[in-house]
N, C-alpha and C positions, 0 to 999 in steps of 0.2 A: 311499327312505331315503338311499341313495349322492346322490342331486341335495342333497338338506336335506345332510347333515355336507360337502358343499364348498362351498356356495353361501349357506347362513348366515350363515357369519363378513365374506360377501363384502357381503350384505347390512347387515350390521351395521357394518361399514366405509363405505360410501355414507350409510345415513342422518347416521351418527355425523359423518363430514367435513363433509359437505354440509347439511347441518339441524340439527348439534348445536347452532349460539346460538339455536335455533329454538323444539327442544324442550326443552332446556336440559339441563344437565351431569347433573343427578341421571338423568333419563331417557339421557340417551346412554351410562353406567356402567351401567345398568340394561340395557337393551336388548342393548348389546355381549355382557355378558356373561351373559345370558340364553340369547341364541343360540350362543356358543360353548359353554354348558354342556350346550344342545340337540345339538346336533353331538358333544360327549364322550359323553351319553350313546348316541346315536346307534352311536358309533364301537365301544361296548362291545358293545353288542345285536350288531354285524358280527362283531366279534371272536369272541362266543360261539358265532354260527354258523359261524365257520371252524373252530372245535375240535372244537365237536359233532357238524357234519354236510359238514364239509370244503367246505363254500358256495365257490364261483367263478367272477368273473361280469366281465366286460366291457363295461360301458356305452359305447354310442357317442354322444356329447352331440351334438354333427356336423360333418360332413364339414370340415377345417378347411382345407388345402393338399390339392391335386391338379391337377401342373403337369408332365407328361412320365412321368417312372417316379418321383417322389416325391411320393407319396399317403399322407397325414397325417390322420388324427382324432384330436377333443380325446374323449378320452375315460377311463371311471374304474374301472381297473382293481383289481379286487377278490382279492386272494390271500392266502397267509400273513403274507408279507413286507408288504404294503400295511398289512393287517389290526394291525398291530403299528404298525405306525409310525401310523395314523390315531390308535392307545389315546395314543400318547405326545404327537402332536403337539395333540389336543383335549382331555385332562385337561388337561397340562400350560399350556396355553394357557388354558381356562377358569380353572383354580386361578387362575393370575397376574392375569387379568381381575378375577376377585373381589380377589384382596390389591391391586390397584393403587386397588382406590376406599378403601379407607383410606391406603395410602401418599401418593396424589396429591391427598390431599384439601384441600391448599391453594394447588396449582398455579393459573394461572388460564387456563391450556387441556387442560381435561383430555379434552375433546371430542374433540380431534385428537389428542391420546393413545391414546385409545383406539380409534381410526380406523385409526392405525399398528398398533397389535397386531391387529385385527383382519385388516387387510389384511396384515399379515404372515402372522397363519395360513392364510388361504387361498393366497397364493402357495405355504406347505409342503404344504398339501393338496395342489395342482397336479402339484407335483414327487413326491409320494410315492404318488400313485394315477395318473401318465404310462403310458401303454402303450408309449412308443414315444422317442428321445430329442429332438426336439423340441420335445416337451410337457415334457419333464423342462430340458432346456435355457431353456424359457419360466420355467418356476416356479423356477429353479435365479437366473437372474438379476431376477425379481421379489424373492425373498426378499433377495439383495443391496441393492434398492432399497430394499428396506422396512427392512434394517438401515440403512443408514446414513443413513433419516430419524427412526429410532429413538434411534441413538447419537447423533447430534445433535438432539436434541430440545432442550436446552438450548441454542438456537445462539448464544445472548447470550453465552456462554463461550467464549471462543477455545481451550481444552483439548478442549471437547466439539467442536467444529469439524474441529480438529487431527484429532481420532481418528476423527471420523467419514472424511474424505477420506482418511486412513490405510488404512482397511477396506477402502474403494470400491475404490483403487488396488492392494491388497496380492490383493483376489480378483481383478481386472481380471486379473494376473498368471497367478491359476491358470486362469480360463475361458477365456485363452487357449490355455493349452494345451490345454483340454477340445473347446472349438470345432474345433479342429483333429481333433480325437480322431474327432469327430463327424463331421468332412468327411470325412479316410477310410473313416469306418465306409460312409456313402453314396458313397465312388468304389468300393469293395473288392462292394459288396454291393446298390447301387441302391436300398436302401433304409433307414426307419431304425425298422420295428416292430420291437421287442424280438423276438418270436415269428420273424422272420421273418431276421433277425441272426443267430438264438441256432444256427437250422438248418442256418444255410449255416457258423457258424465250423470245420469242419472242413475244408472248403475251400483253407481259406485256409492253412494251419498251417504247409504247407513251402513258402508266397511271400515271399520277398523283399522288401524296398524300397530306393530310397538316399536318406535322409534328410540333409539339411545336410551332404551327402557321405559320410556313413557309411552301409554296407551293413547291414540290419538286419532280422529276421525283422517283417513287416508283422503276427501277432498280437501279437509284443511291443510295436511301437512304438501301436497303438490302445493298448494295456493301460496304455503308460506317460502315453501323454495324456491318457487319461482319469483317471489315476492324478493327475497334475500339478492337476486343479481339484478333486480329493479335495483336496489338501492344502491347497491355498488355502482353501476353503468351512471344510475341518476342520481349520485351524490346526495342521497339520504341520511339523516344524522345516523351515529357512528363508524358509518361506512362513507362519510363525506370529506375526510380532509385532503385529499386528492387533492379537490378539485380548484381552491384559493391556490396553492405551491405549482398547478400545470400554466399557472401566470405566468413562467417562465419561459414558454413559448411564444414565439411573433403573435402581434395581436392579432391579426388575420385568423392564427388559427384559434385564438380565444374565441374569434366572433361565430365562427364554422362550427367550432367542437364543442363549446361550452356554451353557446348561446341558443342554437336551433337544433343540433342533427343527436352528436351523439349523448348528449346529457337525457332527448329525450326519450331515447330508447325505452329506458325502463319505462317511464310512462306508457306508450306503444306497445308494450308486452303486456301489461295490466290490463288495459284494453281493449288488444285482439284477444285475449284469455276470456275477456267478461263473460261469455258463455260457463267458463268451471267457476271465475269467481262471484258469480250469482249464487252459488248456492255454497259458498263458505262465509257467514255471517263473522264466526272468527276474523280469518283473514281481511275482511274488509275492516273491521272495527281496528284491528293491529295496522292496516294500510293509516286509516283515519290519525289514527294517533301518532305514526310515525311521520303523516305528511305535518300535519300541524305542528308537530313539534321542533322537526324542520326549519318550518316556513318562520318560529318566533326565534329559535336558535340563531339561524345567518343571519334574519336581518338586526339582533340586537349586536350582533360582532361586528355589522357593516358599519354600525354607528360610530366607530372609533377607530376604524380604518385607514391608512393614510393613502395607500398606493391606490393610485385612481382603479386598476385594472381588478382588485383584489377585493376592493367596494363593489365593481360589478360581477366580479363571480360569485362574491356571499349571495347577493341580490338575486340570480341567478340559481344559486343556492334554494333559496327562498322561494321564489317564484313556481320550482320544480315543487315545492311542499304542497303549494294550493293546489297546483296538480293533482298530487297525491291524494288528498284528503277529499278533492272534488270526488275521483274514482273509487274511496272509500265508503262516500256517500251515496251512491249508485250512479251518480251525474257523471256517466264517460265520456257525454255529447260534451257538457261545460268544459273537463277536462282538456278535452281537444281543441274544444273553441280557445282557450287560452293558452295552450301549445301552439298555434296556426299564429293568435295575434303576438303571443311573446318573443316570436320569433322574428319578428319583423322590429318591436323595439327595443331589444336585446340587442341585434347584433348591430343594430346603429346608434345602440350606445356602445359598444366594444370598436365599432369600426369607426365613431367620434373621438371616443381614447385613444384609439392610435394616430390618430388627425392629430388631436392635442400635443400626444408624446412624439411625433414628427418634429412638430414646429418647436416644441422644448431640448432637441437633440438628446430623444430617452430618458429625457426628467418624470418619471412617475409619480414622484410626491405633491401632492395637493398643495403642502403647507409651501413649496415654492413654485407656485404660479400665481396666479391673482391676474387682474386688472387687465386682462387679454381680449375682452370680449369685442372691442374696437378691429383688432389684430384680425380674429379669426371670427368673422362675422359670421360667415356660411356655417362653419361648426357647431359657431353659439347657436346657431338659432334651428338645425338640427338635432344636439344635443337638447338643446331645449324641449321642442316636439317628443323626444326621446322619453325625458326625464318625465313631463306632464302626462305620455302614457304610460309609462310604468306606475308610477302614483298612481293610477286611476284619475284622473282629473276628466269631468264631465267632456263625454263626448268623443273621447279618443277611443283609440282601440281597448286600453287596456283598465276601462271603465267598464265595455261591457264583457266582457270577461272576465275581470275579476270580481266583478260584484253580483256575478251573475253566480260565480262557486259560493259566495259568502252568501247569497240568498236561500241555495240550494241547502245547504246544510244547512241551516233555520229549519227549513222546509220541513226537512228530515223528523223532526218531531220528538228525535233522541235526545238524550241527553249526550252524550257524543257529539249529535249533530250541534245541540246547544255548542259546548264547549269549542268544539270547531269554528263554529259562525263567529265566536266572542273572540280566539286567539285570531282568526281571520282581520277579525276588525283592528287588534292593535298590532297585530303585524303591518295590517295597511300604513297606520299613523307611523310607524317606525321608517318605512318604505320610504313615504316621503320625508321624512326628518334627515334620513343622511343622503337621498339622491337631491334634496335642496342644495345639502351641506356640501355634494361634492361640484354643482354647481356652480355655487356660490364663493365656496375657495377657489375655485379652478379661473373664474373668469369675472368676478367681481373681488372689488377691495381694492388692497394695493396688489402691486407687482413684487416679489419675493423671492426672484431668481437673482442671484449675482452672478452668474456664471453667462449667463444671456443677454447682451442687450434689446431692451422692449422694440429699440425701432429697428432691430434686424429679424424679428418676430413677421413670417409672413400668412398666409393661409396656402393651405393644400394642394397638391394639382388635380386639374379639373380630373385625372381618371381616379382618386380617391376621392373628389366630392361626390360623380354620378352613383355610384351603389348608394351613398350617403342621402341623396337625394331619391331615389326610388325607394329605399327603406323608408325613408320621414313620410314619402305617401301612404305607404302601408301600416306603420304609428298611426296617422290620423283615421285612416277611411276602413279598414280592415276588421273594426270592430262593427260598425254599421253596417258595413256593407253585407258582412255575412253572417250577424246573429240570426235573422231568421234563417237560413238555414241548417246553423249550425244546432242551436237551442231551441226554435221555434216551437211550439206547439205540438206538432204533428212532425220536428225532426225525428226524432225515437223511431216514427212508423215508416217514413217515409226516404230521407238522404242517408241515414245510416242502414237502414232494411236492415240485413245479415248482416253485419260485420260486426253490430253489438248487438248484445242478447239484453234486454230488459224482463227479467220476469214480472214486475210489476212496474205500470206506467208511473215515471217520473209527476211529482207531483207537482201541477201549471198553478196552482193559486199564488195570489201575489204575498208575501210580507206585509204586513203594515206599513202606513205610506210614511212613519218617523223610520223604521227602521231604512228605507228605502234609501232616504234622505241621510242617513246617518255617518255612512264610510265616507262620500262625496261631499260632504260637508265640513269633517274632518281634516281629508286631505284639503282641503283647498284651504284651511285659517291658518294649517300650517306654515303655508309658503311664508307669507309677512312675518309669519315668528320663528321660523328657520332664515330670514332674512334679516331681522333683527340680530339671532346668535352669532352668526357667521360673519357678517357684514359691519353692522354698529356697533355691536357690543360684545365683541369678543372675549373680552375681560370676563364676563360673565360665564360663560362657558369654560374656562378656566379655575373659576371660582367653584362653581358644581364640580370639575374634574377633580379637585384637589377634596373637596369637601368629598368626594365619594370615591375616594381611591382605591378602598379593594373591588367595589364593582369596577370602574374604570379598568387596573389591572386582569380583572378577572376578564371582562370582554374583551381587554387589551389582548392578553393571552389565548381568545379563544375559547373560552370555557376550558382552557388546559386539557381537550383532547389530547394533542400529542403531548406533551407532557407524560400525562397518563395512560397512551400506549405505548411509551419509551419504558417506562415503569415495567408495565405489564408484559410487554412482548419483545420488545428491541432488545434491552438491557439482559434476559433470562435467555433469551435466547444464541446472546452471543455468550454468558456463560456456557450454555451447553454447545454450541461451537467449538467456542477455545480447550473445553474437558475433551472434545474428541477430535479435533485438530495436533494436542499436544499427548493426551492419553492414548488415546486410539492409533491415529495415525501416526504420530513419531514414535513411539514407541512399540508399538507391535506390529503396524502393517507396515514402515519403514525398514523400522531393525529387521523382521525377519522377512521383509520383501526383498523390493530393490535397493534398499539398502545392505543388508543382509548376504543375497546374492551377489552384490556386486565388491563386496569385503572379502569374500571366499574366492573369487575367478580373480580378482587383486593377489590374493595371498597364493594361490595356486601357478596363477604368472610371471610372478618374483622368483618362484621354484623352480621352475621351469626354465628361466633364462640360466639359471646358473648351469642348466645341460649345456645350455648355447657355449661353449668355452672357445669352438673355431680348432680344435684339435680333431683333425680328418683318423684316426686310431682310435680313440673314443665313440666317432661317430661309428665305425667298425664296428667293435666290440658291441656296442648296442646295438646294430644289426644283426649280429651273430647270435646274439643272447634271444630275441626275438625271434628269429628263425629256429633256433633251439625249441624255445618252448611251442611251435607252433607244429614242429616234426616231434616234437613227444606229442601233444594234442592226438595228431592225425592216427598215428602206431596205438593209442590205446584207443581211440575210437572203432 
């Protein structure tokens, strides 16, 4: 069963590449996603044996490296934590598989389309069933590949281009520091199975290192390296502007890649490691702060966003922060409980956005749609479901999971944890202030398309509503249905067992019943006052914009990250390019290369033709003259 859910999608990416003008497009749609929905259910049947009967298994597919003391098998490890991320990464991926054969149904390579998603999930497969961090470091950089043949699938677009090499380079960034991470794990430990890592980190706890000169406790600095390609993979502030510019790619794969699988990688790496990062107090407190800062960063840029698709990757953005900051808290269970449910109202907001920009013929802009909600009913009221679990609105999925990290870091007792819980809280109110906003522009008010007429506005076909629809169940019920498992009481001891390390039991006392009260009270006055901005009184909103123009500009901009790594990096860097582009290369490796050489066998040839004269006595004499000197040679040798 574990061989089929990793090696299907792998197969269905070979025939699909390599055969799809063969068998043709409706068959490679069909197949692709055949087998990935083979593999979901698959994934399900696994998962239900890890809850029911605690299933835990180890396959060793074979022997893959063993060279000195580092002995490596590809193999497909089966735990809590696997068992959760297989449910996300092959629902999620089937659903998208199905909605892309209606979205892409006029593309005219949809073959290789679907070749890409396909071989993108099994590279997440790779990474998310690793036993060891070389198999996770293998899948970790396949899935980068398969993004950025994704993101630029459109490559006749120089934006889709743009964004793709964008990506490549901004993770290159973080997997270096992860590689690194890696190498010490194997100088520290001689090896790099999880199991066998995870035994010896006590070890190590009071060693030392001097890094780039600085003295530094060697658990902390593994924790922070490997931290460093978290943030890359999961669009962590500084290392996050990837991930709004890979909107360049079909929304299908926004919903795949940026909503469930590979954004949350890094997260999944944090932890499966909780075993080494338990005992880096550091590291977690730097997790904390990098998630939370995060999580207030995207969503104050989403507020001012216009492209529907770019509001939900900030959001996205964001959302990955609580993550973060959850597993900085020691809460890896909370963490995942909101990876599991975010994934389900994530990608049926990203897979609602494409519904919308369907029916708008590629209109991304908010400020020209309106008054559609008539139009596209089924969307609205998906999108809807969508939008009210993101927010946290009582009862949905993404109420107990997010309030569930925003409780936990309370809990925490730090002053970190403080800070955390309070950015948590106005991160929330921001959350829903622009996913009202993009609502509310999107499908209430007037209508704002010229280019459109309203009454030729229809809704979807039914194979992009079904994903649409089994996501919107998973938005509502996904948070009930599996907080006691996930968070419960006794999860820590009992559905996670080994796959996280808690050295000290997560603390079960409740908050205070105002604070309880507090996020879900918030979000929900919002709505009528984000209904008011958007809807009635637009004017208003206009008024603020103007009265606060360099904030406005400043979120307009992004906080001028790239701005400021065009400065820093882009700009110095093509300086030193172009000094050894035109220094370097033209003028010393050209002139005395092949350029150099090829001026001299020029100039020696021109020479040489002047012998060519066609005078047979000439040619003579030069034979004569060469035999001469060839019989003097011989006589004095």
């Amino acid at each position: 069963m574990e061989y089929l859910i990793l090696f299907l999608p792998l197969l269905g990416a070979i025939i699909s590449g390599f055969f799809g003008n063969k068998i043709g497009e409706k068959s490679s749609e069909i197949l692709t996603s055949l087998f990935t929905s083979i593999s979901a259910i698959l994934s399900i049947i696994i998962f239900i044996d890890v809850v029911s009967q605690d299933y835990e298994n180890n396959l060793i597919i074979f022997k893959w490296i063993n060279s000195g003391s580092l002995d490596v098998n590809w193999s497909i490890k089966i735990d809590a934590l696997s068992a959760v991320m297989l449910v996300v990464v092959t629902l999620i991926s089937s659903l998208v598989h199905i909605y892309s054969i209606g979205y892409m149904s006029h593309d005219p390579h949809k073959p290789r389309f679907m070749a890409y998603l396909s071989l993108f999930t099994f590279a997440m497969l790779t990474l998310v069933t690793s036993d060891n961090f070389l198999q996770l470091f293998f899948g970790w950089e396949g899935v980068g590949l398969c993004s950025y043949l994704l993101i630029g699938f459109w490559f006749k677009k120089q934006s889709a281009n743009a964004a793709a090499i964008k990506a490549f380079l901004v993770n290159r960034v973080g997997d270096f520091g992860f590689a690194l991470g890696i190498f010490l794990i194997f100088y520290f430990f001689g090896t790099l199975n999880y199991s066998d890592v995870f035994e010896q980190i006590p070890q190590i706890i009071d060693k030392d290192i001097v890094f780039i000169g600085i003295n530094i406790k060697s658990i902390d600095l593994i924790c922070l390296l490997l931290f460093i390609g978290a943030m890359g993979k999961s669009a962590q502030i500084f290392l996050h502007t990837w991930l709004p510019d890979a909107m360049e790619g079909p929304t299908p794969v926004s919903a795949l890649i940026h909503a469930a699988t590979m954004v949350t990688a890094g997260v999944f790496l944090v932890v499966r490691c909780s075993p080494i990062y338990e005992y880096s107090d550091l590291a977690l407190s730097v997790i904390t702060i990098i998630g939370m800062s995060t999580a207030l960063f995207a969503a104050s840029v989403a507020l001012v966003q216009n492209d529907i698709k770019k509001i939900i990757a900030y959001s996205t953005c964001s959302q990955l922060g609580y993550m973060f900051f959850a597993t900085g808290v020691g809460a890896y269970n909370v963490a995942m409980f909101h990876l599991f449910t975010h994934a389900f109202f994530k990608a049926l907001l990203f897979l609602g956005s494409g519904s919308v920009i369907h029916s708008f013929k590629d209109e991304q802009n908010i400020n020209h749609m309106g008054g559609v909600y008539k139009k596209l009913p089924f969307t609205y009221i998906l999108m809807l479901i969508g939008t009210l679990a993101l927010t946290g609105f009582p009862f949905l999925s993404g109420f107990y999971s997010k309030d569930a990290i925003i409780e936990f870091a309370y809990l925490k007792g730090s002053s970190v944890g403080y800070y955390a819980a309070g950015i948590g809280i106005i991160t929330a109110c921001l959350t829903s202030i622009y996913s009202w906003r993009l609502i509310f522009k999107t499908f209430h008010g007037t209508y704002n398309n010229s280019k459109i007429n309203i009454n030729s506005m229809h809704e979807s076909p039914l194979i992009m509503l079904i994903p649409l629809f089994i996501l919107g169940v998973g938005a509502v019920g996904a948070g009930f249905l599996f907080k006691d498992l996930f968070i419960g009481q006794q999860s820590s001891n009992e559905f996670w067992d080994k796959s996280i390390l808690f050295l000290e039991p997560l603390n079960t006392n409740h908050p205070p019943f105002w604070f309880l009260l507090l996020t879900p009270t918030l979000v929900t006055i919002l709505i009528p006052i984000s209904y008011y901005l958007f809807v009635k009184n637009t004017h208003l909103v206009n008024q603020i914009t103007q009265t606060n123009a360099p904030l406005y500009n400043f979120l307009k901009n992004k906080w001028y990250f790239d701005e400021l790594y065009d400065f820093l990096f882009v700009r110095s860097l093509k300086v030193v390019g172009n000094f050894f582009w035109k220094a370097i290369d033209g003028l010393v490796i050209d002139k005395f290369g092949p350029d150099g050489i090829s001026n001299i066998i020029k100039k020696l040839s021109l020479r040489a033709v002047k012998l060519q004269n066609g005078f047979i006595y000439q040619y003579a004499f030069i034979m004569l003259i060469g035999f001469s000197i060839l019989l003097t040679y011989l006589i004095i040798k």
